[in-house]
N, C-alpha and C positions, 0 to 999 in steps of 0.2 A: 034455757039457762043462759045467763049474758057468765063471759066471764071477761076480765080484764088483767093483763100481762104487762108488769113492770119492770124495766130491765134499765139497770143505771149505767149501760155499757154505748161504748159508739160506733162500734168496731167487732164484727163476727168473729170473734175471740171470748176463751171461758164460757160463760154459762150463755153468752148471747147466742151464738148456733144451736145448741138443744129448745132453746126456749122458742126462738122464732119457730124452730122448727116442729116442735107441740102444738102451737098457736094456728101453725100453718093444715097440722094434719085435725086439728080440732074444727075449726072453721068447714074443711072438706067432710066432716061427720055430721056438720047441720048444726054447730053451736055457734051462736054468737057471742064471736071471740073480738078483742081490739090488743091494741099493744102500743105500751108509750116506751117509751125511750131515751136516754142519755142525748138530749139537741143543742149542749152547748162545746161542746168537741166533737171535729173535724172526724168521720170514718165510713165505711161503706156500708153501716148497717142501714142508715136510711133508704141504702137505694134500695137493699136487698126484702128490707121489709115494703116498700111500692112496688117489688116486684112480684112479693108472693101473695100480695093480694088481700092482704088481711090490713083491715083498716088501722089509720095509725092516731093516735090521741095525741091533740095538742096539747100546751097547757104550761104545760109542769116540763121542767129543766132536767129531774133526774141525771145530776152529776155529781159526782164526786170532788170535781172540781170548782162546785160552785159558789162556794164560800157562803156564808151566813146568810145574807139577805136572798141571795135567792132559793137557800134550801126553805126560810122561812115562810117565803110567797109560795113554795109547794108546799110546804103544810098547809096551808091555809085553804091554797083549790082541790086539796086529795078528796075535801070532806065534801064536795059536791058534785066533781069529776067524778066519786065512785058509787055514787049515788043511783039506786036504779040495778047497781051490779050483785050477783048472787055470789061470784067469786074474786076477788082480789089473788092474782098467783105472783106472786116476788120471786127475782131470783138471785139479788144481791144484797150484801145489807147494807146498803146504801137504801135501798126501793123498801128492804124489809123495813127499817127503824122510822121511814115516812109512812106507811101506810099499818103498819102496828100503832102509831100514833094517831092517825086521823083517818083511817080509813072506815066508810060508810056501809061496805058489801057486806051481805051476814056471815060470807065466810073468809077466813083468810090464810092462802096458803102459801108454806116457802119451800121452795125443791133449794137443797143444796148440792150445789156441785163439785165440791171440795170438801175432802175433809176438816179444812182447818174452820170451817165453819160450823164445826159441830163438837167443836173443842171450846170449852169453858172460859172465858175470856170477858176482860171489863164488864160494860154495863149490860151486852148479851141477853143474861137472865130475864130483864124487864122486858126485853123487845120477844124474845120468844115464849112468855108465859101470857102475853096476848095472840097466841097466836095459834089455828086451830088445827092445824094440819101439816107434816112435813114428808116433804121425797129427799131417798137420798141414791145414791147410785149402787150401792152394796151392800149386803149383810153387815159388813163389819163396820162401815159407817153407823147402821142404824143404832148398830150395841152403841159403839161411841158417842151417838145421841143420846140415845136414852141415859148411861151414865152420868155423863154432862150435865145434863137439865128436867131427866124424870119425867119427860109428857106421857100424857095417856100411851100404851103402847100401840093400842088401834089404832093411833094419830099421827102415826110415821110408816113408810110406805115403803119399801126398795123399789125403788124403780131404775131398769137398769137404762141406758141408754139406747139411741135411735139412728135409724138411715136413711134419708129417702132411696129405699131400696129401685126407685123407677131411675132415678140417676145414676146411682150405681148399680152397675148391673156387668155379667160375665162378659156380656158381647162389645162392650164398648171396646176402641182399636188401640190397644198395647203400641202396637206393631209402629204403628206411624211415629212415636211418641220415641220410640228406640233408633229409626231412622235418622229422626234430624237432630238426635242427640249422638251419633257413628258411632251406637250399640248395636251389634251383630243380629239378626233376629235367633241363630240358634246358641247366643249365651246365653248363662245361665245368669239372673242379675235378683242380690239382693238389696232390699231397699226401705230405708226409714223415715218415717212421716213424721216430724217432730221439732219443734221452734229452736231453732241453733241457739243455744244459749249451755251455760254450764249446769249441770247436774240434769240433762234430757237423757244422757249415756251415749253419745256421740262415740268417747275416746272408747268407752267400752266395744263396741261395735268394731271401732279401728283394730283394736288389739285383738278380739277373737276373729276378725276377717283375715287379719295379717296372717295370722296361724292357718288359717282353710287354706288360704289362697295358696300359699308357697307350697303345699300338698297336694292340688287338685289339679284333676287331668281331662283339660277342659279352656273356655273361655268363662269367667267367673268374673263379672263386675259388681261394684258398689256404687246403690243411689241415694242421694239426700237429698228429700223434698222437704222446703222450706226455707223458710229464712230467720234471723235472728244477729245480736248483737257478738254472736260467737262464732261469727264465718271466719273472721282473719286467724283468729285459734284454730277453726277447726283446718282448715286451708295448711297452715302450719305442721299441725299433726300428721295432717297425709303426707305431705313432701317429707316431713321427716322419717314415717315412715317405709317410703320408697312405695306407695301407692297412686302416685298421681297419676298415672297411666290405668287402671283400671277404677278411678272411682270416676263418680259423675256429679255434679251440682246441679240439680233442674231448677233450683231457688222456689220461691213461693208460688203455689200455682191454685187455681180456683175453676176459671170454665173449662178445664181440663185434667181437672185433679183427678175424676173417675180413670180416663186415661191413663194419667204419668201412675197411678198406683197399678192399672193395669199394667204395664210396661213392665213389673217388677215380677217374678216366679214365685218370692216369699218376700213377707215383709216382718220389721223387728220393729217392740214396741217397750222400752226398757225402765220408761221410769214416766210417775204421771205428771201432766202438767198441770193449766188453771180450771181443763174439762176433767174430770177425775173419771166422768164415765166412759173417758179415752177413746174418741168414736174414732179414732186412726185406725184402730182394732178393726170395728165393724165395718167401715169403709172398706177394707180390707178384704173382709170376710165377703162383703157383698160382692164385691167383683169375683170373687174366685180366687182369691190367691189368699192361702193358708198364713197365719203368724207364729213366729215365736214373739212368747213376752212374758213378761221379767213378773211374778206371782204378788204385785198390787193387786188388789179387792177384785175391785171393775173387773181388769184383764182376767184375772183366773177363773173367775164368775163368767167371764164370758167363754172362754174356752173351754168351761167344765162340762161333762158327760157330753160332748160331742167331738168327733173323729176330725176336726180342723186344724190343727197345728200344735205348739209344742210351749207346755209350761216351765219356766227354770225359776230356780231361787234369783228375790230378788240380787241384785252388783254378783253375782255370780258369773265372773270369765272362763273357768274352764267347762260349766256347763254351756252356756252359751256360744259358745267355740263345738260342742257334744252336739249340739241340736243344730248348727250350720252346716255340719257336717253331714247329719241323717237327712236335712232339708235339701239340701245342695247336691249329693250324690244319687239319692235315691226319688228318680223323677216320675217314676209311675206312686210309688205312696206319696208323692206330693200332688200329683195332677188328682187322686180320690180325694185326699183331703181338702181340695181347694173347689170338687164338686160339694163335698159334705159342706162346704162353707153356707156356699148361698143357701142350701135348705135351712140350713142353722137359723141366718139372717132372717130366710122369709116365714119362719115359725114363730122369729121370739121377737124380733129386733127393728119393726117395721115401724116409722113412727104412726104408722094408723092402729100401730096393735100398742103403743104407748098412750096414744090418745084415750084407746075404749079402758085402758087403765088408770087414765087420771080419773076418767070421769067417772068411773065405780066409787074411786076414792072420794072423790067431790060430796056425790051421791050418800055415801057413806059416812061424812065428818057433815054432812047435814043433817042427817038423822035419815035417810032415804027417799 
């Protein structure tokens, strides 16, 4: 089976990390997989896709940015570029409304990674009633599909999101990652993985931390991995709230994000972003270290029926403040929970165990 992987992104952001990362465990299954790419803006996905080894296709611009003439000259190479292929998989609609249009492969599939792509909108309709297959990240999404635009229902898929569980892994070193940031190695530290920006639930977090912390009898710090246009906000927040002294900024981190998340005892995941199948969650989960998170699809779906950490209603601060507390004081039920993690991961969540799922599916919207 050839398949080929469209992503109109330039930057390991949204759907660009689940995709590459399907691409990557598809290839190691013995499929022949390729993947194009957003090449007319500046980011680090092209390094990461020559790094992981799966061939990259020239050609075609795949941007958003690319103004009329050159979306037109990729219409024009899609219908030969995909020539040869059994699967066309899109995962923007940007790649979706080009290769619904010209695309040559007999099948053609879109994983959506967000809800708001599965909500009824302009022209939409045409580009998905050409089209023979879709993943979405949760049960609730899928109803939302089907609502929306009524495909076959065999033609939509949940498929939850993925980890490279060998990267993340329990044993990697917390510890060192707490040294050179002069975190205690026996505080107790919780920690959010999420793009500083407004509405991620940043302030939420401040105000139910503010609450534990003035309570607890202990050394209790606060971490926030990442970066975003809402550092000087959030920076603000803390000093206002009289926490500058026990929170931490690690900013955006990558050949050590297994790490800096291990560094964390618990981690909080409150609202989704442009990945809806929230891998901060499973990142998480794979190391060892339990979540709370806020009852989005993805998230609850993935903490449901197993012993890993703690669901609360979504913007919910007094619950969320409830579960700081159970997570933070009580460190033997957090250390079982945060073993139940990894098994969780390496049963459901591995992207080699998302791969042998696509390709059922493939198999499946082919006719077998």
């Amino acid at each position: 089976m050839r398949v080929l992987h469209l992503v109109s992104f330039p930057t390991m952001t949204g759907p660009a990390d689940p995709a590459l990362g399907l691409a990557r465990a598809q290839r190691a299954a013995g499929i022949d997989v390729s993947i194009a790419i957003d090449r007319l803006r500046e980011g680090n996905m092209l390094e990461k896709v020559q790094a992981s080894g799966v061939p990259l296709v020239d050609g075609l611009t795949l941007s958003t940015k690319a103004g009329v003439g050159r979306s037109v000259a990729d219409l024009w190479k899609l219908a030969e570029l995909t020539r040869g292929y059994d699967v066309v998989h899109v995962h923007a609609s940007n790649d979706h409304a080009l290769a619904a249009a010209r695309s040559s492969a007999r099948l053609l599939v879109r994983s959506i990674h967000h809800p708001r792509s599965a909500r009824r909108r302009g022209l939409q309709g045409w580009v998905y009633r050409r089209t023979d297959g879709f993943t979405v990240p949760a049960e609730a999404h899928r109803r939302l599909l089907l609502e929306s635009y009524a495909p076959p229902e065999d033609r939509v898929m949940v498929l939850p999101g993925a980890v490279d569980a060998q990267r993340f892994r329990p044993d990697v070193d917390g510890g060192s990652v707490r040294d050179t940031r002069s975190i205690p190695r026996e505080a107790t530290v919780v920690g959010m993985i999420a793009r500083i920006k407004p509405g991620r639930g940043h302030d939420q977090l401040l105000e139910a931390f503010g609450r534990v912390v003035a309570g607890f009898e202990g050394d209790l710090r606060l971490v926030f991995i990442g970066k975003g246009e809402g550092e000087a906000a959030l920076d603000a927040s803390i000093a206002e709230r009289g926490l500058g002294s026990v929170t931490h900024r690690y900013g955006f981190r990558d050949a050590d994000l297994p790490e800096s998340i291990r560094s964390c005892d618990v981690t909080v995941l409150l609202e989704e972003g442009n990945d809806a199948g929230c891998r901060a969650v499973l990142e998480s989960l794979a190391v060892g270290v339990p979540v709370i998170g806020a009852a989005h699809p993805a998230i609850a779906e993935a903490l449901a029926g197993a012993d890993v950490g703690w669901t609360i209603p979504v913007r919910d601060v007094d619950a969320l403040a409830a579960a700081l507390t159970e997570a933070v004081t009580d460190r033997a039920g957090r250390l079982e929970k945060g073993i139940a993690a990894r098994g969780h991961v390496e049963a459901e969540y591995t992207d080699a165990r998302r791969a042998e799922r696509v390709l059922a599916f493939y198999r499946r919207c082919l006719g077998g």
